[in-house]
C-alpha positions as YAML, in Angstrom:
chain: A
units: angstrom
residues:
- id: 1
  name: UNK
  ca: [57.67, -194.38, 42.54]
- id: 2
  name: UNK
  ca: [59.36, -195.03, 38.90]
- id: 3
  name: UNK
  ca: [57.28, -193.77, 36.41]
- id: 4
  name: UNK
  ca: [56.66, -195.88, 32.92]
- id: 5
  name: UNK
  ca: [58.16, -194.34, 30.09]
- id: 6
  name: UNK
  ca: [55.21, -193.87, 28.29]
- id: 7
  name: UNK
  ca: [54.01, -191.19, 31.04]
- id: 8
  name: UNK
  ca: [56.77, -189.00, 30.16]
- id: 9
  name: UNK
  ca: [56.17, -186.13, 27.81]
- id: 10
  name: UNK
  ca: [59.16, -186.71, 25.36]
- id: 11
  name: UNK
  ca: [58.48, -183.16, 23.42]
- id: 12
  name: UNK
  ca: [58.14, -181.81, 26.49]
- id: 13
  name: UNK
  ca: [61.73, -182.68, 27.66]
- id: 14
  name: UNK
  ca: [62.70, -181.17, 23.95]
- id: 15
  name: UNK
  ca: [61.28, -178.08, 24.55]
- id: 16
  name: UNK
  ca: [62.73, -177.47, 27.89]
- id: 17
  name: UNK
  ca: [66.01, -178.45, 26.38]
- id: 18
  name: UNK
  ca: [66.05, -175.59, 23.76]
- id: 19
  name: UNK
  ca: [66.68, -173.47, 27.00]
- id: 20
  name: UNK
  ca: [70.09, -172.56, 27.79]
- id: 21
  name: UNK
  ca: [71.83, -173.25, 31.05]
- id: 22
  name: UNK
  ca: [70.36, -170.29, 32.40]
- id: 23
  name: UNK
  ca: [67.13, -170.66, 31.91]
- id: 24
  name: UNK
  ca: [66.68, -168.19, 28.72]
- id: 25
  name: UNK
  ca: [65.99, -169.05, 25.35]
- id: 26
  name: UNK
  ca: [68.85, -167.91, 23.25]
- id: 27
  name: UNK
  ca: [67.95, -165.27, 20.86]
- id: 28
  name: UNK
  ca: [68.80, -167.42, 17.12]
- id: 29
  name: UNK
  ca: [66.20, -170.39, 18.10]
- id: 30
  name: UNK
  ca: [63.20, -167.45, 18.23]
- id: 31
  name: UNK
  ca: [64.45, -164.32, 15.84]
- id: 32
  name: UNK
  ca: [64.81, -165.29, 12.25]
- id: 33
  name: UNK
  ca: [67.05, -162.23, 11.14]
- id: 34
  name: UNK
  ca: [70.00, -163.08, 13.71]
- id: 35
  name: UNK
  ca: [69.62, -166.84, 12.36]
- id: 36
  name: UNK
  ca: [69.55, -165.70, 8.37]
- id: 37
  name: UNK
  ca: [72.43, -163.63, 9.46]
- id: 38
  name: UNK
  ca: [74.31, -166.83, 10.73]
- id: 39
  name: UNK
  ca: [73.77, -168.48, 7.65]
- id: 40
  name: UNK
  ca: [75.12, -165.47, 5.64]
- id: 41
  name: UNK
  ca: [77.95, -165.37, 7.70]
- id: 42
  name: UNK
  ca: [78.65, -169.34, 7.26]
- id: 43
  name: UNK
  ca: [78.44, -169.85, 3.72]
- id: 44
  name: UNK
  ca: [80.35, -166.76, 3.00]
- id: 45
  name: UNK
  ca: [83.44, -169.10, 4.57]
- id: 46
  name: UNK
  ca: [82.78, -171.85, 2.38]
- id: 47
  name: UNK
  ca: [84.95, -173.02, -0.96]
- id: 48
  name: UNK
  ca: [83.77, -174.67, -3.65]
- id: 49
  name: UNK
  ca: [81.21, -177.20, -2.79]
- id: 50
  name: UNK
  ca: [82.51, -177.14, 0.73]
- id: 51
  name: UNK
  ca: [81.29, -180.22, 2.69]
- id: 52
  name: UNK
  ca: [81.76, -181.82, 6.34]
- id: 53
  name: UNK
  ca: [84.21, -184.25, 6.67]
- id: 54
  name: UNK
  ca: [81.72, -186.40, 8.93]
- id: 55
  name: UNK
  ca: [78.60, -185.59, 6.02]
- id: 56
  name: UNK
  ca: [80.50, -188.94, 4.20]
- id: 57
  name: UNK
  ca: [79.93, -191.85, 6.07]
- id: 58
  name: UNK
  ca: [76.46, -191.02, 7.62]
- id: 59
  name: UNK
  ca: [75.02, -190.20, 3.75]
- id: 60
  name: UNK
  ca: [76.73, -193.64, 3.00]
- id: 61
  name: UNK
  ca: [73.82, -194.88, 6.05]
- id: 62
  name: UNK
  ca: [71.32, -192.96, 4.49]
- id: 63
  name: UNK
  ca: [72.03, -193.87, 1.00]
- id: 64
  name: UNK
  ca: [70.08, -197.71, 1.41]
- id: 65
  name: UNK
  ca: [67.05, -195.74, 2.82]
- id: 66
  name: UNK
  ca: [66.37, -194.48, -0.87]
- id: 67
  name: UNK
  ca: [65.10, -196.37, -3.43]
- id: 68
  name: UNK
  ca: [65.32, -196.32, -6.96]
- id: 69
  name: UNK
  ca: [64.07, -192.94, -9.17]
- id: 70
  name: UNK
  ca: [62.96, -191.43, -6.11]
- id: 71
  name: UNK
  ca: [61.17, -187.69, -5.88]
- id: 72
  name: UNK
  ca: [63.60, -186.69, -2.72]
- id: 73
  name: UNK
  ca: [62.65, -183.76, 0.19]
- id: 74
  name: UNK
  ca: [65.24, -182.44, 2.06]
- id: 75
  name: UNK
  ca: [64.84, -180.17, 4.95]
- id: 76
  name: UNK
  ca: [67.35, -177.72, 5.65]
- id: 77
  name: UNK
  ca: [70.42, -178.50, 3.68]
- id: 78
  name: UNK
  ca: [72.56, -175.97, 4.78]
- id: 79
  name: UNK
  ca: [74.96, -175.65, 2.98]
- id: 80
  name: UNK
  ca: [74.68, -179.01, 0.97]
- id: 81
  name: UNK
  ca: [76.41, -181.78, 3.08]
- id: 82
  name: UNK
  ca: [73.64, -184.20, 2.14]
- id: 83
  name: UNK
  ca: [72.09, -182.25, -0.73]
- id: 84
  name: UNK
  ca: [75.01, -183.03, -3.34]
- id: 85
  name: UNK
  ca: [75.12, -187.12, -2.99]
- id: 86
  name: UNK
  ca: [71.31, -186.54, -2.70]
- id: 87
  name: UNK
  ca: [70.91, -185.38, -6.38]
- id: 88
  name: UNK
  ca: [73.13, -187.89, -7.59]
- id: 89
  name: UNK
  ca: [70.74, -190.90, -6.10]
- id: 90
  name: UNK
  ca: [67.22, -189.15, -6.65]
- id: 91
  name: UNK
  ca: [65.17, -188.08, -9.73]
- id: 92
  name: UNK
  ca: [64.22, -184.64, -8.51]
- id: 93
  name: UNK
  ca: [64.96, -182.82, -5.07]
- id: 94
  name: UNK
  ca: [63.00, -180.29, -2.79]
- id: 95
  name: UNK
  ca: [65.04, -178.22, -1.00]
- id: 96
  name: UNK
  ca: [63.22, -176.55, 1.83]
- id: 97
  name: UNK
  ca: [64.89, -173.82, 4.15]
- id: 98
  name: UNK
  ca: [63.89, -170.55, 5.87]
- id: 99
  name: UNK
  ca: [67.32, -169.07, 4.87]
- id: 100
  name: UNK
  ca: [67.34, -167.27, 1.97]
- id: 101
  name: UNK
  ca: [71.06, -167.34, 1.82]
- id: 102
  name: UNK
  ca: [71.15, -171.05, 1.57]
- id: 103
  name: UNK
  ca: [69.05, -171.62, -1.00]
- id: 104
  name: UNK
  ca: [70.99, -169.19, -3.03]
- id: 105
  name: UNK
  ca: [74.39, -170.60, -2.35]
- id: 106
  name: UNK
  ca: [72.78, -174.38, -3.28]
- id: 107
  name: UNK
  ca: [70.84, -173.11, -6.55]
- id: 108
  name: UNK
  ca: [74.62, -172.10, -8.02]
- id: 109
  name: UNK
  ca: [75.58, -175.30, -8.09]
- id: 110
  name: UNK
  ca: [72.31, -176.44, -9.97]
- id: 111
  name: UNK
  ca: [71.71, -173.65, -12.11]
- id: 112
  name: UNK
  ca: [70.82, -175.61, -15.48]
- id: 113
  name: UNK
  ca: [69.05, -178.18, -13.54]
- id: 114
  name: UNK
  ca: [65.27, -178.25, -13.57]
- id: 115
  name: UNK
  ca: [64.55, -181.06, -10.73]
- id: 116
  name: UNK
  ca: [65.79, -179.19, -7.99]
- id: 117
  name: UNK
  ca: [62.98, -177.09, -6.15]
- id: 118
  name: UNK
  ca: [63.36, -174.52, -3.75]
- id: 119
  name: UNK
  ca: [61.32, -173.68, -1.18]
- id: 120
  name: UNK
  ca: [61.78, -170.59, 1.10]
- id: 121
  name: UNK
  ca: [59.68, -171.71, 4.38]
- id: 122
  name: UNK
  ca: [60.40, -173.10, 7.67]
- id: 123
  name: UNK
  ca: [59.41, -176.49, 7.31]
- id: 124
  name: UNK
  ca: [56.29, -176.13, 10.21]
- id: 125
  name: UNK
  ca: [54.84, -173.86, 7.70]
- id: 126
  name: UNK
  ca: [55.95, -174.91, 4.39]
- id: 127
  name: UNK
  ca: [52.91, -176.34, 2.14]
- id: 128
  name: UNK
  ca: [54.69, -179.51, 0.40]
- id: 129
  name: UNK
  ca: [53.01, -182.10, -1.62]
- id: 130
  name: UNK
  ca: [54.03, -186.14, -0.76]
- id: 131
  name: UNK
  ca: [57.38, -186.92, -2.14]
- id: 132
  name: UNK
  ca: [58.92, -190.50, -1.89]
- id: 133
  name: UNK
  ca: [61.61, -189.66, 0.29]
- id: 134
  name: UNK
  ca: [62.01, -187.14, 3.06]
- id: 135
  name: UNK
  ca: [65.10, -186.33, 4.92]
- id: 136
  name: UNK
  ca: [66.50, -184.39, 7.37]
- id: 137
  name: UNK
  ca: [69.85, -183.98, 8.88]
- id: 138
  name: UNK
  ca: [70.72, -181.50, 11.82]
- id: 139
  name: UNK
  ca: [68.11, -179.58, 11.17]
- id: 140
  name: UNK
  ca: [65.70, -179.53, 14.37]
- id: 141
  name: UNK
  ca: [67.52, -177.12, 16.08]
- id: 142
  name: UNK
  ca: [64.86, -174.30, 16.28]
- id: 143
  name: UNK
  ca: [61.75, -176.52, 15.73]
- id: 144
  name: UNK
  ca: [59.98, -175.85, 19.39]
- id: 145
  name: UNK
  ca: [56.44, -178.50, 18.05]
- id: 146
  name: UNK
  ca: [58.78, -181.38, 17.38]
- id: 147
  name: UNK
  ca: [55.59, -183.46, 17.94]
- id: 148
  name: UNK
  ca: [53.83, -181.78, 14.79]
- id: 149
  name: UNK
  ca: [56.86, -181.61, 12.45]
- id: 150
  name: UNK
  ca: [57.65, -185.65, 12.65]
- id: 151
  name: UNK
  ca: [53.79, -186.32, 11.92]
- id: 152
  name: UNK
  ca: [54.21, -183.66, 8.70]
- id: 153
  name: UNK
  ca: [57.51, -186.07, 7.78]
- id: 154
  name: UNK
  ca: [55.61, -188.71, 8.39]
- id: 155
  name: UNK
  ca: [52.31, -187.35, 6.32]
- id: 156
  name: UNK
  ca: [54.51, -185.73, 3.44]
- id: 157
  name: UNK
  ca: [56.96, -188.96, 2.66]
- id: 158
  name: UNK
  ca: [55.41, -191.88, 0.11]
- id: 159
  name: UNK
  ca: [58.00, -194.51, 0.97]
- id: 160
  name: UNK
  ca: [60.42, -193.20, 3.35]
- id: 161
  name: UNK
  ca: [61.55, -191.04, 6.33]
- id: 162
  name: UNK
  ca: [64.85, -190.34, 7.65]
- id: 163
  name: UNK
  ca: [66.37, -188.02, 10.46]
- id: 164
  name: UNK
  ca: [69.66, -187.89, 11.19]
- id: 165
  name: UNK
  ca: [71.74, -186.49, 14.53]
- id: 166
  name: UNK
  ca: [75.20, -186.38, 15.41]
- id: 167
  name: UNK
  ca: [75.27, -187.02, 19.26]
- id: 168
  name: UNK
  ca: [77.65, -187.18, 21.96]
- id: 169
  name: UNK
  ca: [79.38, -188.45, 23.92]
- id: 170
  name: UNK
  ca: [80.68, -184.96, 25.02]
- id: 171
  name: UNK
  ca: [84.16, -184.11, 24.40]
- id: 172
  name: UNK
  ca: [86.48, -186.49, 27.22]
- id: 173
  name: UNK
  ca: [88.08, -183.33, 28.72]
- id: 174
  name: UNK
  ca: [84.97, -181.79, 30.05]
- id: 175
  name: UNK
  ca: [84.29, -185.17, 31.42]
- id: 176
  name: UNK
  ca: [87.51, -185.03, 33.15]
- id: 177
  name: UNK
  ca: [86.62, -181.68, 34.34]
- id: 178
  name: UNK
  ca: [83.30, -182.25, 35.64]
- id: 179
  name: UNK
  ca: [84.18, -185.69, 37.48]
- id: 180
  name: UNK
  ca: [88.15, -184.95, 39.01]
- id: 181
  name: UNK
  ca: [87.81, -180.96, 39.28]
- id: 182
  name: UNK
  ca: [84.46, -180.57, 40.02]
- id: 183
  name: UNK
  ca: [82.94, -177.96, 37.20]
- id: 184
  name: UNK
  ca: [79.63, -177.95, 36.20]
- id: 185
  name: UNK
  ca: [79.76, -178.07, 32.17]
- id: 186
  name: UNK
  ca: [77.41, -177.30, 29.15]
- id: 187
  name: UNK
  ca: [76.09, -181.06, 28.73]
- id: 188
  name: UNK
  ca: [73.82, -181.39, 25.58]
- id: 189
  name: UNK
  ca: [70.55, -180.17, 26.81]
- id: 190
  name: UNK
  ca: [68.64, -182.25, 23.61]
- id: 191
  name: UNK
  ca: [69.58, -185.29, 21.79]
- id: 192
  name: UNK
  ca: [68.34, -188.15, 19.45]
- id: 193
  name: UNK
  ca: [66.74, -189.96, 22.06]
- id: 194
  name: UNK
  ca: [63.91, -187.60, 22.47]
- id: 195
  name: UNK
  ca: [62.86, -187.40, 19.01]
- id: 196
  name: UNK
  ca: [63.15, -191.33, 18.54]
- id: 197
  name: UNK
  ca: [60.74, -191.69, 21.76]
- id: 198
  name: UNK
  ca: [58.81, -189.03, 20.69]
- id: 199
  name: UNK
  ca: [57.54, -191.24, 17.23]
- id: 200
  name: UNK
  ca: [57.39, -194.34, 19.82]
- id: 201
  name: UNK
  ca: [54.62, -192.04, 21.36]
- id: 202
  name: UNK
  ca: [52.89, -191.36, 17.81]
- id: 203
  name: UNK
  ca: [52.62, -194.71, 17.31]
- id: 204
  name: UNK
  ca: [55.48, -194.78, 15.00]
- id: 205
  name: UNK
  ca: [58.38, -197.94, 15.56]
- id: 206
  name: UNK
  ca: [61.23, -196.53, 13.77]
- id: 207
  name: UNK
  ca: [64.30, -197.92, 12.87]
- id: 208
  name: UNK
  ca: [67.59, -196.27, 14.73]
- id: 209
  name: UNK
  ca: [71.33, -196.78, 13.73]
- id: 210
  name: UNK
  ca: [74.09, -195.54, 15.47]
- id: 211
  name: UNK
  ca: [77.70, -194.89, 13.13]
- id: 212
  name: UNK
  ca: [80.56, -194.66, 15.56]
- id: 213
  name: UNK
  ca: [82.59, -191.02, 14.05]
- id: 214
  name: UNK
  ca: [85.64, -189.44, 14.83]
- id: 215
  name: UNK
  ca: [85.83, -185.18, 14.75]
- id: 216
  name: UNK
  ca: [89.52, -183.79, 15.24]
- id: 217
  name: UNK
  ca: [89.94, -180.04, 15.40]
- id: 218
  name: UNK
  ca: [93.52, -178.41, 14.79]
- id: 219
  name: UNK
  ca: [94.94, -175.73, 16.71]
- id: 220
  name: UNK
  ca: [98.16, -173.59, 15.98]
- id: 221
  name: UNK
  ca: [98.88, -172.21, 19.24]
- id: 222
  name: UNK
  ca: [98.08, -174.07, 23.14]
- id: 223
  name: UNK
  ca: [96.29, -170.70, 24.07]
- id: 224
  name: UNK
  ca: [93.98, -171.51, 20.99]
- id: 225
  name: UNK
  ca: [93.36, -175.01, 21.71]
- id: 226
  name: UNK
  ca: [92.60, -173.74, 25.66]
- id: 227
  name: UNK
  ca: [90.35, -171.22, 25.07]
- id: 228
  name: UNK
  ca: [87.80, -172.94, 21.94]
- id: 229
  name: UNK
  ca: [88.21, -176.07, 24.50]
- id: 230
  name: UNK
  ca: [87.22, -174.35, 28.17]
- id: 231
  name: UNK
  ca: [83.59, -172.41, 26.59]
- id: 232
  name: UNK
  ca: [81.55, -175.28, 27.68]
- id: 233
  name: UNK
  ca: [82.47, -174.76, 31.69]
- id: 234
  name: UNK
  ca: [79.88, -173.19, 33.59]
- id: 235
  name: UNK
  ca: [80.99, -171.90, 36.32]
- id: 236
  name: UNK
  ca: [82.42, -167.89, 35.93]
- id: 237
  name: UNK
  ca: [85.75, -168.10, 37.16]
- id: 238
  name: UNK
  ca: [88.07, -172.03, 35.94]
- id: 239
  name: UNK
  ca: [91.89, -172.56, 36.40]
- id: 240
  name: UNK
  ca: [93.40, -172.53, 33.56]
- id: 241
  name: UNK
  ca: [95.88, -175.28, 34.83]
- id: 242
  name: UNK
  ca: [93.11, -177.32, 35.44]
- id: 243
  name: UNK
  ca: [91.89, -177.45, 31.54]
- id: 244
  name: UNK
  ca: [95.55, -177.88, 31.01]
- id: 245
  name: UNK
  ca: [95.12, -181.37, 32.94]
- id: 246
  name: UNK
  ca: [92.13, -182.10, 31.85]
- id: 247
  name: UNK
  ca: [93.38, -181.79, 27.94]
- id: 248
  name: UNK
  ca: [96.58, -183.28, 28.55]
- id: 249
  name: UNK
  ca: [96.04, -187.21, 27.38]
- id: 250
  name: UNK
  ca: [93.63, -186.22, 24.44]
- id: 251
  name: UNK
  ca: [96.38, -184.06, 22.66]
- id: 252
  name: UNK
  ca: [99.07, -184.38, 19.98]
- id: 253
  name: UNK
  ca: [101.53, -182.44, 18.10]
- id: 254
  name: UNK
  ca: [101.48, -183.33, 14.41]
- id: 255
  name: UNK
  ca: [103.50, -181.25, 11.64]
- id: 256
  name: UNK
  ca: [103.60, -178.18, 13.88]
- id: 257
  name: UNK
  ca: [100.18, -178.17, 14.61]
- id: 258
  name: UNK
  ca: [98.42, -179.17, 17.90]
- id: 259
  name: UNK
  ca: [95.65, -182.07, 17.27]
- id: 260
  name: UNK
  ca: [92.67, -183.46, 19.49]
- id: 261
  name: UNK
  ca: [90.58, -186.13, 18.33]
- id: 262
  name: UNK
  ca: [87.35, -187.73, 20.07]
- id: 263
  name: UNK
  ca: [84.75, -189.98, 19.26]
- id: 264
  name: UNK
  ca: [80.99, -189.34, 18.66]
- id: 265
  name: UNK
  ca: [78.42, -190.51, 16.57]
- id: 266
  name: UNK
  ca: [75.40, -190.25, 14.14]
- id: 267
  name: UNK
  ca: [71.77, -191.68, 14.88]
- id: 268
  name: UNK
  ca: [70.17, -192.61, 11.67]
- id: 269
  name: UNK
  ca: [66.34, -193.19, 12.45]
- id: 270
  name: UNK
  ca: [64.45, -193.90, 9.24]
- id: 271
  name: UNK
  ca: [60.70, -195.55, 9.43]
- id: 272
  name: UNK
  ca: [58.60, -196.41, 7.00]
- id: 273
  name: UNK
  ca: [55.32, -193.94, 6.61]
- id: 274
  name: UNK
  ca: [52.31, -195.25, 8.40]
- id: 275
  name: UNK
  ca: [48.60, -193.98, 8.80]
- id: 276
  name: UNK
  ca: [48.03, -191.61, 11.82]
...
């Protein structure tokens, strides 16, 4: 018998999706130093205000979710792919992260600039006060009560919420794989959907956008390109001709440099705060 869709247990599917593909839970979503130490690692990489290419368009989404002299919340920022066009639109910013090397590397940049606040808390256990705007982008990763974290956006923003999550569809290669050579791939185990179901449960009808995106990776050597594009097979032992194959019409060779493009997107959900 089909069951409704409002008998399924949306955070429930979340959780079980924060598993890996073996069952475990990998060791950055539950032990903080390994994930600080990511973070460390990361922004040491990055040049001067360093942003993704993608960070562009989906702000440019976001951007008509804030009104006018807004206080602004941001959880997570990372290193500041949303938190630079942020302080341009906003009157004063919150910056919330449980990475104390993030906050650093984003206070450099606003060193003379009293309306940024930082606060050094995961953002289940940060104590905020009610700003007009809160936003998130990409940052839900290690959040396990997704349930209780989109009632505290919903509690702590005035005017607005907004959660944005790039999504698949899954590079076309491993499709290619999976359907014509039979491997079992690394699928995404969690995804947008969830979390805009999951405020449908709460009571809360959000808005949801999708941006059609393009990411294209470069690769100077084939052997490169084969082995960053082969770590989402499953199964122990692949053919290496068969990635080959599989890779083959997705490729091309620009200015001595080996290119593959594919399409995915951004989910914009935004709602408007409501009394739960």
């Amino acid at each position: 018998m089909n069951r409704s869709p409002l008998q399924i247990d949306f955070e429930q599917l979340w959780k079980q999706g924060m598993y890996d593909w073996h069952g475990k839970m990998p060791e950055r979503m539950i032990n903080d130093e390994l994930e600080e130490a990511f973070w460390t690692e990361s922004i040491k990489k990055k040049t001067y205000r360093q942003t993704d290419a993608h960070a562009k368009p989906i702000y440019e989404k976001i951007r008509k979710h804030i009104p006018e002299n807004a206080t602004c919340l941001e959880i997570g920022p990372g290193w500041g792919n949303y938190t630079f066009p942020l302080r341009e639109d906003v009157n004063q910013l919150t910056l919330v992260d449980s990475s104390e090397s993030v906050l650093r590397y984003l206070q450099q940049y606003f060193i003379d600039d009293d309306a940024v606040r930082y606060v050094h808390a995961k953002w289940e256990e940060s104590e905020i006060e009610p700003h007009d705007v809160v936003v998130g982008v990409n940052c839900y990763y290690r959040i396990y009560e997704m349930n209780a974290a989109l009632l505290k956006m919903n509690h702590i923003a005035k005017k607005r919420a907004i959660i944005g999550l790039t999504t698949g569809p899954i590079q076309p290669h491993y499709v290619v794989l999976d359907q014509k050579y039979g491997y079992d791939i690394k699928y995404p185990r969690r995804d947008y959907i969830e979390i805009f179901n999951m405020l449908y449960q709460l009571g809360i009808y959000a808005d949801c956008e999708m941006l059609p995106l393009e990411r294209t990776y470069y690769y100077e050597s084939y052997e490169d390109l084969y082995v960053a594009q082969s770590k989402k097979i499953l199964n122990e032992t692949f053919q290496l001709e068969d990635v080959k194959n599989a890779l083959a019409d997705f490729i091309t060779e620009e200015n001595g440099q080996i290119v593959y493009r594919h399409k995915f997107y951004a989910a914009i959900i935004s709602w408007q705060p409501i009394n739960i």
